[in-house]
KOLPARO-528717 format. One record per residue (C-alpha): x, y, z. Coordinates in steps of 0.2 Angstrom, whole numbers, padded with zeros to 4 digits, always signed. Example, Ala and Ser with C-alpha at 12.3 -4.5 7.8 and 13.67 -1.06 7.14 Angstrom:
# KOLPARO-528717
+0062-0022+0039
+0068-0005+0036
END
This chain:
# KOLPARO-528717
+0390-0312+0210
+0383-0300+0223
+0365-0310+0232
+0351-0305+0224
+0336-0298+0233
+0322-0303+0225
+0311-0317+0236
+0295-0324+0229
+0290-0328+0246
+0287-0309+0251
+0284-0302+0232
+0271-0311+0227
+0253-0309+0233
+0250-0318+0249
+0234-0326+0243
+0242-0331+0227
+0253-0339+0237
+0242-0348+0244
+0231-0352+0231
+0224-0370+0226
+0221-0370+0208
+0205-0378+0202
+0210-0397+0198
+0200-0408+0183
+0201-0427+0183
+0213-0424+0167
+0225-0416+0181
+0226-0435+0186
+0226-0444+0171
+0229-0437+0156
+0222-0442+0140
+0233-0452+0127
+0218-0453+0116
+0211-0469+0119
+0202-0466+0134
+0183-0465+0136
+0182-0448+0144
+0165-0445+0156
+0174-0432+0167
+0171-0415+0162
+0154-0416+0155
+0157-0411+0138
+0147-0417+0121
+0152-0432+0119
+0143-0431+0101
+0155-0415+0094
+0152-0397+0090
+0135-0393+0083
+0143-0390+0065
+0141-0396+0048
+0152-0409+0049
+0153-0426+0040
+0162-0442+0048
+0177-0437+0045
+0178-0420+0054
+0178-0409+0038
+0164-0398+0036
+0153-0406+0025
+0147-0395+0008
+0147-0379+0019
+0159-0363+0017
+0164-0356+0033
+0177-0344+0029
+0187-0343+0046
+0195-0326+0042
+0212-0335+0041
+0218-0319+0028
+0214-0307+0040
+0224-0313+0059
+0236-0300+0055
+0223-0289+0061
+0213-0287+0077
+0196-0296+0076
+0180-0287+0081
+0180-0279+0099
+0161-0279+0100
+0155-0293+0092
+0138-0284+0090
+0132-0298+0077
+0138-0312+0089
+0128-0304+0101
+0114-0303+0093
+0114-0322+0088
+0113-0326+0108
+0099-0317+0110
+0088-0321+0097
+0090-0337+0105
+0084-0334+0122
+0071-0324+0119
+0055-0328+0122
+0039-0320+0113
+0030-0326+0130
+0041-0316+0140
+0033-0304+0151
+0050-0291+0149
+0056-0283+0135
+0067-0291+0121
+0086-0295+0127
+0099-0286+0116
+0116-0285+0114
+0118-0272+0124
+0114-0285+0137
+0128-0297+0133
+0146-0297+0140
+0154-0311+0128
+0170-0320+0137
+0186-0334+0137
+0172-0346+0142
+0161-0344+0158
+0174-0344+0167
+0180-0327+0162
+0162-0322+0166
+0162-0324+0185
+0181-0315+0186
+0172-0303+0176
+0160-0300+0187
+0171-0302+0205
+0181-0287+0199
+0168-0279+0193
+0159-0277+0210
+0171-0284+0224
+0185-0274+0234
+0197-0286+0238
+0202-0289+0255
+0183-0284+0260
+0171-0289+0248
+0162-0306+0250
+0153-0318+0237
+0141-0332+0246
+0139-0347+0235
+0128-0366+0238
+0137-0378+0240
+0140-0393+0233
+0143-0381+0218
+0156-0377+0205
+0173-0376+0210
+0178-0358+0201
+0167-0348+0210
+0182-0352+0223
+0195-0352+0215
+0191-0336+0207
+0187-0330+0224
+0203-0334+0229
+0212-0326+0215
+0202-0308+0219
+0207-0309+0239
+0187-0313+0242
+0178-0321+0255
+0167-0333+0253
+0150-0337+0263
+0142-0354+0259
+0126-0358+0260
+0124-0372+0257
+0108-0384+0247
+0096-0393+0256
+0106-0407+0260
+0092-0417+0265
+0092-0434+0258
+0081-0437+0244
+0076-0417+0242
+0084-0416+0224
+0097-0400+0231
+0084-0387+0230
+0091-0371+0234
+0088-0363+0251
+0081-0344+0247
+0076-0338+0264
+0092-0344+0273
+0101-0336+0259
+0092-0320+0261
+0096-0321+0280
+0116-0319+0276
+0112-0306+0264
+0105-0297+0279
+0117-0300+0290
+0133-0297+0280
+0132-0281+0268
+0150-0284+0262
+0142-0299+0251
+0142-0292+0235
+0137-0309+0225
+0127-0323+0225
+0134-0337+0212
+0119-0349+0210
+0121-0364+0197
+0107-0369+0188
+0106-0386+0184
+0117-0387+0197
+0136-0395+0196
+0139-0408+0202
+0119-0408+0206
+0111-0408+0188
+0096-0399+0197
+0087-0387+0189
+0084-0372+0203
+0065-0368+0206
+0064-0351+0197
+0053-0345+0212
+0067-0348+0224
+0078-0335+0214
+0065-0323+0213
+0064-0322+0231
+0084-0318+0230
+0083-0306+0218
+0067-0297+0229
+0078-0295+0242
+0073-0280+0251
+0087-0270+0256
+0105-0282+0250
+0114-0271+0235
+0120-0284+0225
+0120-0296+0211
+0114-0314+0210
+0122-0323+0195
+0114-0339+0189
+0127-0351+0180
+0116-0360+0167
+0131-0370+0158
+0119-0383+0156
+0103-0376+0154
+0100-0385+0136
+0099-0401+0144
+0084-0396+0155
+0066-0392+0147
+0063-0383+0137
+0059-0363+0142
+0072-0366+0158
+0084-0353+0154
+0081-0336+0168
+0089-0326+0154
+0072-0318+0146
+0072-0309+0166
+0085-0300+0162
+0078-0283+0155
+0066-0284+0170
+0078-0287+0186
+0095-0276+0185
+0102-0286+0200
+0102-0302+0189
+0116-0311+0178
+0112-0324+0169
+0130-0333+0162
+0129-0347+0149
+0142-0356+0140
+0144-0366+0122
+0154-0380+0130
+0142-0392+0134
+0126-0391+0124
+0136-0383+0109
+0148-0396+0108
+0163-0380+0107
+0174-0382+0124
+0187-0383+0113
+0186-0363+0107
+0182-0357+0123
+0165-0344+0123
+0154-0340+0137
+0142-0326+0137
+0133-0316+0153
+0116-0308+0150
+0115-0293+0162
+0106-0275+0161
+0112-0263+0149
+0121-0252+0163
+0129-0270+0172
+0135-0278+0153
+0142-0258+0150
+0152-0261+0163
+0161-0279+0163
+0163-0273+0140
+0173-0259+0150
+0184-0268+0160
+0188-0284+0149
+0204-0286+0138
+0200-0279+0121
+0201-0290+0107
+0198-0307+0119
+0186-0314+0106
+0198-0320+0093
+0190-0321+0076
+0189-0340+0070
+0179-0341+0088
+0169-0329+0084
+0166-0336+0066
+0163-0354+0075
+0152-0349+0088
+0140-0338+0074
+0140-0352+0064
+0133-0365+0079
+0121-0352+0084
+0111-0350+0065
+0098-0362+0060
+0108-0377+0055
+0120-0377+0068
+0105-0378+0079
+0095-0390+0073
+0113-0402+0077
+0113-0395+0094
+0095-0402+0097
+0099-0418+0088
+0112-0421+0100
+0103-0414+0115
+0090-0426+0111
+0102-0441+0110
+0111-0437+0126
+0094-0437+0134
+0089-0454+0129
+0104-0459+0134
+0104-0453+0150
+0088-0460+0153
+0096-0480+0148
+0110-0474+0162
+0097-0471+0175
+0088-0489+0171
+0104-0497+0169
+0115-0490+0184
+0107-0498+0197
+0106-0514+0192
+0124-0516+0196
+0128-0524+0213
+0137-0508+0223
+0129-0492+0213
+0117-0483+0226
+0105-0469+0222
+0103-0455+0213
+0107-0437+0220
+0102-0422+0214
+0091-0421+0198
+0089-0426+0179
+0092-0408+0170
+0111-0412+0164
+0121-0420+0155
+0128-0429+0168
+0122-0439+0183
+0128-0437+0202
+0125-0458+0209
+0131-0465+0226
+0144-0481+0227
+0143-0490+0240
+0154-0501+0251
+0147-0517+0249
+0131-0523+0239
+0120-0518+0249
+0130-0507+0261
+0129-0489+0262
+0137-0474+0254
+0158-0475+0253
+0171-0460+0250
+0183-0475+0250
+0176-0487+0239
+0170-0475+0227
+0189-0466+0225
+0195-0485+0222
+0180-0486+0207
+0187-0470+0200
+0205-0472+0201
+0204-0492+0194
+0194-0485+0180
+0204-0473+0173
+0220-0486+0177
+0215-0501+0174
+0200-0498+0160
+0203-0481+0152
+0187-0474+0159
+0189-0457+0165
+0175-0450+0179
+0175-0437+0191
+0176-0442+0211
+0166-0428+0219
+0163-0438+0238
+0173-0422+0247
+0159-0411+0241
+0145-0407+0256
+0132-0418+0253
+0142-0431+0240
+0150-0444+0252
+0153-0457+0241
+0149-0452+0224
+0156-0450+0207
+0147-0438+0193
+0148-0445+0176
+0146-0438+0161
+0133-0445+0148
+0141-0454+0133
+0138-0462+0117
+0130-0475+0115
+0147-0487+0113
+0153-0476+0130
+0140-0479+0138
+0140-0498+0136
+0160-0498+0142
+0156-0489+0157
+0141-0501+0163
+0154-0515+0161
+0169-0509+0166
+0159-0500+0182
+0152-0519+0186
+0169-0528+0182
+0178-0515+0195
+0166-0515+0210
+0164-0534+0210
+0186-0533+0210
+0184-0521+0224
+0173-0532+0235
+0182-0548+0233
+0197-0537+0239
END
C-alpha cells in the first residue's frame, strides 16, 4: 500500500494541538455511584422539580414532547425566554423591562462564552482579559478561538475577600485595544465573592475601550437577594450578563445556560449559533423549573444549602489543620486553606494529599484549586446535605490527623 500523506501533526490546528482541555476532579476519579461528590458545585438536593422520594414526578403532568423528536424542537424558544426574564426583572429597576429579545439561550454557559469569543474576537489577534483566580473555560475556550488572554488578576491581598480590581483593569483596556472582552465571575469561582456592582460599573464606563464586559453569574441564587446585574442589561449595550440552571436549578444534567445582552448583541450570537441546539425535553424541563412551583423548590433548596453552609463555616475550623477562609460567602461552595501542620501555614502539599486520600481512601470527592493565583494550599468544597456534610467534617479530620502522624 502506497504511504499515505496525511499527518495530524501539520493538518490539525496548531493551537488545537496544543490545547489543555479543561479537567474536572471526575477526570481523576470517577464516580461508581457511591461517592459523596463535593467537587463541581452542583445541588446536592436535585432539580427543582415536582418530584417525590423516588425520582418520579410526583402528581404533575409534564408531557416531555416524547411523540414529537422526530421533529426539530423550537429554534427560538420565544416562551422559554420569556420565563428567564420574568425572573430577573426587577419593578425597582431603573431600566426598561428585559425581553426575550435580550436572551441568547445555550449548551449550558459554556456555550455562552464560545458564543460570545466568536462572536467578537479575530483569532490570531483578538484578546479577552479575565481575573484570575477564575473559572477555567474562559481559557480553554480562549485557547480553542486562537485568543490571547491578558489577566488581571483579584486583589490578592490577604483577607481582602478577592474584590475585583476596576481601575487596573481599565488601565489594560487602555493600553491594549485588541482586548475585545472582559469575562468577570460574579460570585466568583473558586472565590464565591460576589463582585461590588460599583466596580463593574466603572468597567462598563470605560471611556474610549470598544468592547464587552461579561459577568458569569452561575451562582448568583446563592448570594442576596437582588444580586443578579441582569436588570442593567437594557441600559448598558456593552454588558452580558450569563446565567446558568446547573447550580441553583438543580439541572446540570440537561445542560442550559442563558446570556442576557442588548437586543442588537443577543441578535447576533441567535445568528451565529447551531439551529435547533435546544432540544425539546430541555426546553420542556427548564420551563417547568422556572414557573411557580418549580421555584418555590429552587428556594427551598437554596435556603437549605445556606444553612448548611453556614454549619460548614462553624464547623471547619475546629478541625486541627483547616486554615481560613478565602474569598466570600455568596456560593454554594466554600474556598478554605489546609495547612501543613496544626498550627502551621498554608500547604499545596498537604492539601493535594487531603484531596487525593479523600476521594481514595473515603470516597469523598473535592476540588484541589492550590495552583490557582492566590489559593496556595486550598481545596474548594461544595455544600452538601446534611448526611454529606457530616461525612466530610469526619473524613477531613480522620485524614489530616493520618497526614501529620506521616
Amino acid at each position: 500500500m502506497a504511504p499515505r500523506p496525511f499527518n495530524i501533526q501539520s493538518c490539525a490546528r496548531p493551537n488545537i494541538l496544543k490545547l489543555v482541555p479543561y479537567r474536572c476532579a471526575r477526570d481523576d476519579y470517577k464516580d461508581d455511584g457511591t461517592n459523596i461528590l463535593l467537587d463541581a458545585n452542583e445541588n446536592c438536593y436535585g432539580p427543582s422539580l415536582p418530584l417525590n422520594g423516588g425520582g418520579k414526578l410526583d402528581g404533575v403532568e409534564i408531557d416531555l414532547g416524547l411523540h414529537g423528536l422526530n421533529r426539530y424542537p423550537d429554534p427560538h424558544q420565544i416562551d422559554l425566554k420569556q420565563l428567564f426574564c420574568n425572573l430577573r426583572n426587577r419593578s425597582d429597576s431603573e431600566f426598561p423591562p428585559l425581553t426575550p429579545a435580550n436572551l441568547f439561550v445555550g449548551v449550558g454557559s459554556d456555550e455562552c462564552i464560545d458564543a460570545l469569543l466568536r462572536c467578537f474576537c479575530i483569532p490570531g489577534k483578538s484578546k479577552i482579559l479575565t481575573c484570575p483566580p477564575t473559572y477555567g473555560m474562559y481559557t480553554v475556550s480562549a485557547h480553542i478561538n486562537d485568543l490571547t488572554i491578558v489577566p488581571v488578576p483579584l486583589d490578592l491581598t490577604p483577607g481582602a475577600g478577592f474584590p475585583l480590581r476596576p481601575y487596573a483593569i481599565n488601565q489594560a483596556l487602555s493600553a491594549d485595544p485588541d482586548i475585545k472582552l472582559v469575562y468577570i465571575c460574579s460570585p466568583g469561582n473558586p472565590t464565591a465573592a460576589l463582585v461590588n456592582p460599583e466596580h463593574v460599573k466603572v468597567v462598563l464606563d470605560h471611556p474610549t475601550w470598544n468592547g464587552i464586559v461579561v459577568v458569569d453569574e452561575a451562582y448568583v441564587d446563592f448570594a442576596a437577594d437582588g444580586s443578579s446585574l441582569a436588570p442593567w442589561v437594557p441600559g448598558y449595550p456593552n454588558l452580558v450578563v450569563m446565567q446558568t440552571l446547573s447550580k441553583a436549578f438543580g439541572l446540570a444534567g440537561i445542560r442550559l445556560g442563558a446570556a442576557f445582552a442588548s437586543q442588537e448583541v443577543a441578535q447576533l450570537l441567535n445568528n451565529l449559533k447551531a439551529p435547533y441546539s435546544i432540544s425539546s425535553p430541555t426546553s420542556i424541563l427548564a420551563s417547568t423549573a422556572l414557573k411557580p412551583e418549580g421555584l418555590a423548590i429552587m428556594q427551598e433548596h437554596v435556603s437549605t444549602i445556606l444553612a448548611q453552609r453556614q454549619r460548614l463555616l462553624e464547623q471547619l475550623p475546629t478541625i486541627p489543620g483547616v486554615g481560613r477562609f478565602l474569598g466570600g460567602t455568596d456560593a454554594n461552595f466554600l474556598l478554605l486553606e489546609i495547612l501543613d501542620s496544626p498550627n502551621g501555614n498554608p500547604d499545596n502539599y498537604t492539601a493535594l494529599k487531603l484531596y487525593e486520600q479523600l476521594a481514595e481512601t473515603k470516597g469523598v470527592v473535592v476540588r484541589f484549586r492550590g495552583k490557582e493565583v492566590g489559593c496556595n494550599g486550598c481545596l474548594r468544597i461544595t455544600v452538601g446535605t446534611e448526611t454529606e456534610n457530616t461525612t466530610l467534617l469526619e473524613r477531613i479530620r480522620e485524614c489530616l490527623a493520618s497526614i501529620y502522624v506521616a
